[in-house]
Residue frames as a rotation matrix with the C-alpha (Angstrom) as fourth column:
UNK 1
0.618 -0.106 0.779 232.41
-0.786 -0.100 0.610 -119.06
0.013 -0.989 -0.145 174.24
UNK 2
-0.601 -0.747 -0.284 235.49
-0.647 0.664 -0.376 -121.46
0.470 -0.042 -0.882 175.41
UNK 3
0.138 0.223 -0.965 235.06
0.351 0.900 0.258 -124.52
0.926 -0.374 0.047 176.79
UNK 4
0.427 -0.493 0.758 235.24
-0.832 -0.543 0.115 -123.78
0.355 -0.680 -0.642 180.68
UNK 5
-0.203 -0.794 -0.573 238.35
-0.233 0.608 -0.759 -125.84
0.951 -0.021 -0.308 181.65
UNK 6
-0.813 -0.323 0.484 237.92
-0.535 0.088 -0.840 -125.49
0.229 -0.942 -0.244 185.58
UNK 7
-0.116 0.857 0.502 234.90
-0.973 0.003 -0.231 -126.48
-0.199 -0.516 0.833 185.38
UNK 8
0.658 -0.225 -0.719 236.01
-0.387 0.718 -0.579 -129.68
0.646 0.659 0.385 183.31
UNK 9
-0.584 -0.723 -0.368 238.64
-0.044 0.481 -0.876 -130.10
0.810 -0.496 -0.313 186.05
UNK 10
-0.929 -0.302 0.212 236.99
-0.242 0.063 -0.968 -129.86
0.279 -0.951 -0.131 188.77
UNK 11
0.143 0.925 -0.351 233.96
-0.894 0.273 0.355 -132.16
0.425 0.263 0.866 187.80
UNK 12
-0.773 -0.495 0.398 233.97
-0.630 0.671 -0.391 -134.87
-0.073 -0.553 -0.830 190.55
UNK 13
0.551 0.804 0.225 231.11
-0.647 0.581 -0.494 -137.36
-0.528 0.126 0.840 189.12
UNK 14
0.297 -0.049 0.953 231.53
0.114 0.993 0.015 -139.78
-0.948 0.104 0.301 187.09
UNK 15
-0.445 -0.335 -0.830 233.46
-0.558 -0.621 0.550 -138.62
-0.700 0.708 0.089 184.18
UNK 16
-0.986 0.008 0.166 231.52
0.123 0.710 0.694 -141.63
-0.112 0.705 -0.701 181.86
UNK 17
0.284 0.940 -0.188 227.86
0.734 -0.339 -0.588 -140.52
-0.616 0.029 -0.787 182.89
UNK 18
0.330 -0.054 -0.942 229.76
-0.538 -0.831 -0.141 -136.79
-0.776 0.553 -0.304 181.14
UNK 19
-0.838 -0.474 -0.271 230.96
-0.424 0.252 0.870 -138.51
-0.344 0.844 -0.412 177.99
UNK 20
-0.579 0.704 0.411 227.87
0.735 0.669 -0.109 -140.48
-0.352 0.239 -0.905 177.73
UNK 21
0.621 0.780 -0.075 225.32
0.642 -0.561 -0.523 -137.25
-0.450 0.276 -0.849 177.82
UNK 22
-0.103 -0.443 -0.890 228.05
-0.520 -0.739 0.428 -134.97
-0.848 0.507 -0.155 175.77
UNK 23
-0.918 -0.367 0.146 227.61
-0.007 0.385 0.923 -137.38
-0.395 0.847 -0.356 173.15
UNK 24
-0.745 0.667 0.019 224.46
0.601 0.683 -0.416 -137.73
-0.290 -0.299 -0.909 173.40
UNK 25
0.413 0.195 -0.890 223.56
0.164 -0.977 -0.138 -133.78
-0.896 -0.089 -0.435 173.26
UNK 26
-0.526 -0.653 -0.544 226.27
-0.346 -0.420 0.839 -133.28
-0.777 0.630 -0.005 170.86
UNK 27
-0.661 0.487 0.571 223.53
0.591 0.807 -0.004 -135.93
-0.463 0.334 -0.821 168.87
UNK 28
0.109 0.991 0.073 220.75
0.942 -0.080 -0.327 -134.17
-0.318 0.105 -0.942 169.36
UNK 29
0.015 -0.417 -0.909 222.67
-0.190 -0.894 0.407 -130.38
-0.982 0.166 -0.093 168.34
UNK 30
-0.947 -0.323 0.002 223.35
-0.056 0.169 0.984 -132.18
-0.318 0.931 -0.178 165.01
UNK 31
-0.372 0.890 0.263 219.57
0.925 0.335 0.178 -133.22
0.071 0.310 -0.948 164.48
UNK 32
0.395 0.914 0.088 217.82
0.889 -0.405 0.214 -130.51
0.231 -0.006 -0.973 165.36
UNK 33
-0.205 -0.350 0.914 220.29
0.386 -0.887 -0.253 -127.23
0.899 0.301 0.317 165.74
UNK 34
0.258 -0.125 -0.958 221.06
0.959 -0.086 0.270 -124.72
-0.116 -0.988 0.097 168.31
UNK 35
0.884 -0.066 0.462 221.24
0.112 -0.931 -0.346 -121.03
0.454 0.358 -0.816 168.56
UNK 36
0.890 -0.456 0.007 223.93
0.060 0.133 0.989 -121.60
-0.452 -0.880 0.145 170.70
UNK 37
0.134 -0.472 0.872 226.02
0.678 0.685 0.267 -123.38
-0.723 0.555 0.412 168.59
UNK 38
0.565 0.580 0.588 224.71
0.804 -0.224 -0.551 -120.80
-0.188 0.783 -0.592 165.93
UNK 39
0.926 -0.348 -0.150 225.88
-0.262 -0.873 0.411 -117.45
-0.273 -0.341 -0.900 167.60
UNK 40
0.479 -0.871 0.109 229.59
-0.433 -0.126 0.892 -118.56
-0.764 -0.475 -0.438 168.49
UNK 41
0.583 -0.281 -0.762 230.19
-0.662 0.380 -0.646 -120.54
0.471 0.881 0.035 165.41
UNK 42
-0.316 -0.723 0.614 231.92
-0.887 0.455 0.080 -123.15
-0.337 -0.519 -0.785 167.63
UNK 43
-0.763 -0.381 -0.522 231.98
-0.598 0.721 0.349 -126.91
0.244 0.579 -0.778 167.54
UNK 44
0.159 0.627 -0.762 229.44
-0.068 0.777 0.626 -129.82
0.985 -0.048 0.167 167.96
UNK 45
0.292 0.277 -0.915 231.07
0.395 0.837 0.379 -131.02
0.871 -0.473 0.135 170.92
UNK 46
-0.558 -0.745 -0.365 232.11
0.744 -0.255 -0.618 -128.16
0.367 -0.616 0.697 172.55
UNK 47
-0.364 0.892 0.269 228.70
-0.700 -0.452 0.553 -127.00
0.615 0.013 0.789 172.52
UNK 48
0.345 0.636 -0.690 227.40
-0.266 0.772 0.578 -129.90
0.900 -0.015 0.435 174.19
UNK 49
-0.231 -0.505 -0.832 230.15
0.941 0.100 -0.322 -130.69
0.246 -0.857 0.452 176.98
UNK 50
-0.925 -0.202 0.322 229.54
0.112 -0.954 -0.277 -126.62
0.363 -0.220 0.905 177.60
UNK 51
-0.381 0.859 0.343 226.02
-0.531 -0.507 0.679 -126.60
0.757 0.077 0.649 177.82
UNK 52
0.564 0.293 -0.772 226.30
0.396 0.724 0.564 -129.95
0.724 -0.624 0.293 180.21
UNK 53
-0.289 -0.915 0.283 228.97
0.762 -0.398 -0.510 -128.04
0.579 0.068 0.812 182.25
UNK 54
-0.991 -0.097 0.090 227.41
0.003 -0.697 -0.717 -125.18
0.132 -0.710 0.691 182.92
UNK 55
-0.775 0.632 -0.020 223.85
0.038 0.015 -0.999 -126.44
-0.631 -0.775 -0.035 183.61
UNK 56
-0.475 0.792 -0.383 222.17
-0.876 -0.469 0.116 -124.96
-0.088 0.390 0.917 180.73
UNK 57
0.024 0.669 -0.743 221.23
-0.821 0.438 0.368 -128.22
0.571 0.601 0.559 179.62
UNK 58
-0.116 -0.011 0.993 220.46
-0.816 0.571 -0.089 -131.31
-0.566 -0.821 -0.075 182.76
UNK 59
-0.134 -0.041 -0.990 220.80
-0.750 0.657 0.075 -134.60
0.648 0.752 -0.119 181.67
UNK 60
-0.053 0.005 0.999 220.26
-0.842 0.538 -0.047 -138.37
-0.537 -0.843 -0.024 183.92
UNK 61
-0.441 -0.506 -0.741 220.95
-0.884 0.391 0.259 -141.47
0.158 0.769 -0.620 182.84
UNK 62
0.411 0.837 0.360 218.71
-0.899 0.439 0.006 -144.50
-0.153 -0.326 0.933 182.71
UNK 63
-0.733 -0.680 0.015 220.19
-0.674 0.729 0.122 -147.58
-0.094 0.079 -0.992 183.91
């Protein structure tokens, strides 16, 4: 699966809270694997910003 762009544009939070938990994910994908990731043969981080994106995976940031 692509990245979905519109949804990348038209993300009106805080674009640092998304960089923070795409890295973060993209972390935990490397440690401990994804079928996700598996299936599409795609990248670390384009697995991660995708999965934060479209919901699959919810994230919140402790301050």
């Amino acid at each position: 699966m692509i990245l979905p762009l519109n949804k990348l544009t038209d993300y009106d939070n805080n674009i640092y809270k998304l960089t923070v938990a795409s890295i973060r994910r993209a972390y935990q994908i490397t440690m401990t694997g994804d079928e996700e990731l598996d299936e599409d043969n795609d990248k670390v981080v384009s697995t991660a910003i995708r999965q934060i994106l479209t919901d699959k995976v919810q994230y919140q940031i402790e301050e």
